[in-house]
C-alpha positions, 0 to 999 in steps of 0.5 A: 366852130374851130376848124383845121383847114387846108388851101391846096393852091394858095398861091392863086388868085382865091387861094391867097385870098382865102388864106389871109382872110381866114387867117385874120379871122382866127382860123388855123389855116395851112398853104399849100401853093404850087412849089409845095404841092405838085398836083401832077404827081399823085404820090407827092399828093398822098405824102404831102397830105397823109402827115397833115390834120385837118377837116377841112381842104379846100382846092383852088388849085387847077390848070385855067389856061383854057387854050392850053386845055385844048391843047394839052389834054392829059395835063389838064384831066391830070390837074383838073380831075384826076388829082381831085379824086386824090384830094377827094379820096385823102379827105373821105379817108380822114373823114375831113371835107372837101371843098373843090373849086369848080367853073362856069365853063362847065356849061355850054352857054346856050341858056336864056337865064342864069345857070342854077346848079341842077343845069346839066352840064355841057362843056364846049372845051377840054378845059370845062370838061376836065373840071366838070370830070373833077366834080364827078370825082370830088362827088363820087368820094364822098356826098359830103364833099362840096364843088363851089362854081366861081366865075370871072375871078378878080383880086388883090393878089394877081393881076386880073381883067380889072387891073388889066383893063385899067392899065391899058387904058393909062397906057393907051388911048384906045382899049377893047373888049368882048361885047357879046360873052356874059357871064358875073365876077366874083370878088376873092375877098367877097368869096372868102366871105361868102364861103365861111359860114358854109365851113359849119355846115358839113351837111352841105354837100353837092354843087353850089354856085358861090360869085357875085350877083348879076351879069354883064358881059366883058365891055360892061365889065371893063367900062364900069372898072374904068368909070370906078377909076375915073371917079377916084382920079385915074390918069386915064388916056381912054375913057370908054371900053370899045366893043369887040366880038366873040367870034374875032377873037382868032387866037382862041384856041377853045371854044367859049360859051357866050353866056355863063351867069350864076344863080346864087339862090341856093346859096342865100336859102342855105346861109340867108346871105345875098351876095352882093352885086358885081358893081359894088365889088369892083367899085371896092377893088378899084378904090383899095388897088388905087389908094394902095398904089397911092400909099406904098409906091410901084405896085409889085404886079406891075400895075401903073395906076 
């Protein structure tokens, strides 16, 4: 089925992944990133969004700074909720559907298994209470509408944990990472997979957990991107990703929860996919960053690798 579609935030990392791989499919898809559409000013939302036709509006748009959340509170219930009941309201009143971009961090982490989507939700932060707001907001619109749960975000389109990881470890002989907080990537091109065949199925509303499959906590998550990277070459100075714990990290501002895992069981009943495992997509991203700097020269990010 055809859609119009609409990416609220396309200049993010999922947003701009969303908007060139749908695009390659053949979906008419219209961006929107942050100079075009302020999310803090709720009438340039009703304007910029009333002159559009569409069925379909995905939000990837958000304030993520977690510390900042805790820190500047209004901003973030301003970007996080209020302005998705907005997007909730202009999609219900064109009868189009509205799929908003949610977190992990909507949890409190103290469960013993992944986190299925009727987990009641218990942030420890403003940040994952604001987006938690968000999702009330989006539901209370329209049951129709649908808040996909993403995890540990990492892509081709703005530098992530992985680039980072990697980068340092070429720069530096020594590289760290938190050891005891677990929750599974999602890959952007892997979700822009995903999340297309839920486009013809209107029916699916409510909360959906959309990431790759597995877990792991930070260090694991680095070690197998610099392994990925040793394999293919990497000039890398530190092989091995040193254990840090949760609790020294004295900067952060919000608390974390520690362990934050997906299910994806409701997603594969609903479309018979299985995501597929987190390694594997790491494993991709490393081999398409490292042959892309390869081929086209200094990467415009920043990356050295």
């Amino acid at each position: 089925m055809k859609h119009a579609i609409v990416i609220v935030g396309s200049g993010g990392r999922l947003g701009a992944a969303l908007l060139r791989e749908w695009r390659k499919r053949g979906a008419e898809v219209i961006g929107l990133d942050r100079t075009q559409l302020d999310l803090g000013d709720d009438q340039a939302i009703r304007d910029r969004l009333g002159v559009l036709d569409f069925d379909v509006l995905v939000n990837c748009a958000a304030q993520t700074n977690v510390d900042r959340c805790e820190r500047e509170v209004d901003e973030a219930f301003r970007v996080n909720s209020r302005a998705v009941a907005i997007l909730a309201e202009i999609c219900a009143r064109k009868k189009a559907r509205c799929i908003h971009v949610s977190t992990d961090y909507v949890f409190d982490g103290t469960k013993e298994a992944p986190y299925v989507e009727e987990d009641e939700p218990r942030p420890l932060s403003k940040y994952g209470e604001s987006k938690w707001s968000g999702e009330r907001e989006l539901l209370a619109a329209s049951s129709g509408h649908l808040a996909i749960r993403v995890s540990w975000v990492f892509g081709p389109d703005r530098a992530s944990f992985v680039d980072q990881i990697i980068d340092r470890a070429v720069k530096q002989d020594r590289v760290e990472a938190i050891a005891d907080k677990v929750s599974v990537p999602t890959y952007t091109l892997d979700a822009a997979h995903l999340l297309l065949p839920l486009l013809d199925r209107p029916s699916v509303g409510g909360v959906l957990h959309v990431c790759n499959a597995g877990e792991c906590s930070w260090q694991e998550y680095g070690q197998h991107a610099l392994d990925c990277a040793a394999a293919i070459g990497a000039p890398l100075r530190a092989r091995q990703v040193e254990p840090l714990k949760l609790a020294d990290m004295k900067a952060f501002v919000a608390r974390r929860p520690v362990y934050t895992p997906l299910a994806t069981g409701k997603f594969t009943q609903l479309t018979g996919i299985a995501p597929r495992p987190w390694q594997d997509a790491v494993e991709d991203y490393v081999r398409t960053i490292f042959s892309s700097r390869a081929t086209s020269g200094p990467d415009p990010s920043g990356r050295s690798f």
